[in-house]
C-alpha positions in Angstrom: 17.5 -21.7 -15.7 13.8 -21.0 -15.4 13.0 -18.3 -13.1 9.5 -18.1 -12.1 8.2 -15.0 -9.4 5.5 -16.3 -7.0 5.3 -12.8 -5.6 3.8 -10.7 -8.5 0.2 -9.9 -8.2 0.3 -9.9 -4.1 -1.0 -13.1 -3.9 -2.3 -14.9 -0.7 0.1 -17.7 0.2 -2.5 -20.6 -0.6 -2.3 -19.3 -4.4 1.8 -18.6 -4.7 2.0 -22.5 -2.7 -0.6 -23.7 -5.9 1.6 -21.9 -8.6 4.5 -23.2 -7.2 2.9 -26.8 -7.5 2.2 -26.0 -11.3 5.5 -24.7 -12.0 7.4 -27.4 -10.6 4.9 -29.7 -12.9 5.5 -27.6 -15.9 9.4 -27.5 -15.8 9.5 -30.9 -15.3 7.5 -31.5 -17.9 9.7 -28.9 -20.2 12.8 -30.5 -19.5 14.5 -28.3 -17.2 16.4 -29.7 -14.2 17.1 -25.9 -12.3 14.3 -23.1 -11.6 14.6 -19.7 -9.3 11.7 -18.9 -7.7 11.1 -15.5 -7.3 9.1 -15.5 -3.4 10.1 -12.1 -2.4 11.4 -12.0 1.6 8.6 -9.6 3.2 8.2 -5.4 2.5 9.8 -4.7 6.2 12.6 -7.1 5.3 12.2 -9.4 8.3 10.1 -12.1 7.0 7.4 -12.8 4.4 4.9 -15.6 4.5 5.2 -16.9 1.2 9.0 -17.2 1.9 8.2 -19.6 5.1 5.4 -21.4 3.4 7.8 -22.0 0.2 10.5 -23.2 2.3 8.0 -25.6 4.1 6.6 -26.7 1.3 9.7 -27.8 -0.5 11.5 -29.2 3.0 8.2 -31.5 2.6 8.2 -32.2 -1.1 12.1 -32.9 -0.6 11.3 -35.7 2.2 9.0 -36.8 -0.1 11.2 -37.6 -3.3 9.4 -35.1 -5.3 12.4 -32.9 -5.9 15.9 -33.4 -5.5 16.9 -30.0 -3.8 16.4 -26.5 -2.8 18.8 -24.1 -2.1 17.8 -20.9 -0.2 19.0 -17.5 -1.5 21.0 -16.5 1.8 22.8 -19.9 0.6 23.2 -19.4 -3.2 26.9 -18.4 -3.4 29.9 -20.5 -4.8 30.8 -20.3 -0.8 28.2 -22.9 -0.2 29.4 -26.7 -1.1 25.8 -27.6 -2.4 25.8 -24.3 -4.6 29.5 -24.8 -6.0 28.5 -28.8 -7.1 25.2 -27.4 -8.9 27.2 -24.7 -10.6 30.0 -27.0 -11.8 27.5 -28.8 -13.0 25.5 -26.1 -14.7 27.8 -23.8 -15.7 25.0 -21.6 -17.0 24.0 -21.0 -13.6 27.6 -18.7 -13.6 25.8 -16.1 -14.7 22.5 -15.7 -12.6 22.8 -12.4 -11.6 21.5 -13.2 -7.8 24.6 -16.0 -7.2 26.7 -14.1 -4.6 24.6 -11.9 -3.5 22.7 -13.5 -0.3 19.1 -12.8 -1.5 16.8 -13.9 0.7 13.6 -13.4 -1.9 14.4 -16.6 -3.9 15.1 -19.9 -4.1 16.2 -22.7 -6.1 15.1 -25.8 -6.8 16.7 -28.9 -8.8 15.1 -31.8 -9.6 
């Protein structure tokens, strides 16, 4: 799986929504069918508004057709019966190291 971080650099949200635009692009274009993005979840813990804004923006793009899904962090364990099917699947996906653990600072997205 690709992992990408959207939070390095302290961007503004406008620029981590544009990479995340050209990432999606260029994994598609790659091949791959799974990526982690790395958004971070806010330095008090309680938010983070490249979190919200990433969420939005692939709630929309997912409406749209333009990816398949997204699952949030908090939702990334075998628990969740999305998670379990993309894992089964991707039996790679065994082995990232944030599966289980509830972490709201990424997300992934299939397409």
């Amino acid at each position: 799986m690709k992992t990408v971080s959207l939070k390095e650099g302290m961007p503004l949200v406008h620029q981590a929504l544009a990479q995340l635009d050209r990432e999606i692009a260029v994994a598609r274009q790659q091949g791959h069918s799974v990526i982690k993005f790395v958004h971070g979840y806010g330095s008090n813990g309680v938010g983070g508004e490249i979190r919200i804004a990433v969420q939005n923006r692939l709630r929309e793009m997912n409406a749209r057709g333009e990816i398949r899904t997204y699952i949030f962090g908090e939702d990334w364990s075998k628990a969740d019966q999305q998670t379990w099917a993309l894992v089964q699947k991707h039996t790679e996906l065994k082995q990232d190291r944030d599966l289980e653990r509830k972490n709201l600072g990424v997300t992934i997205v299939v397409f």
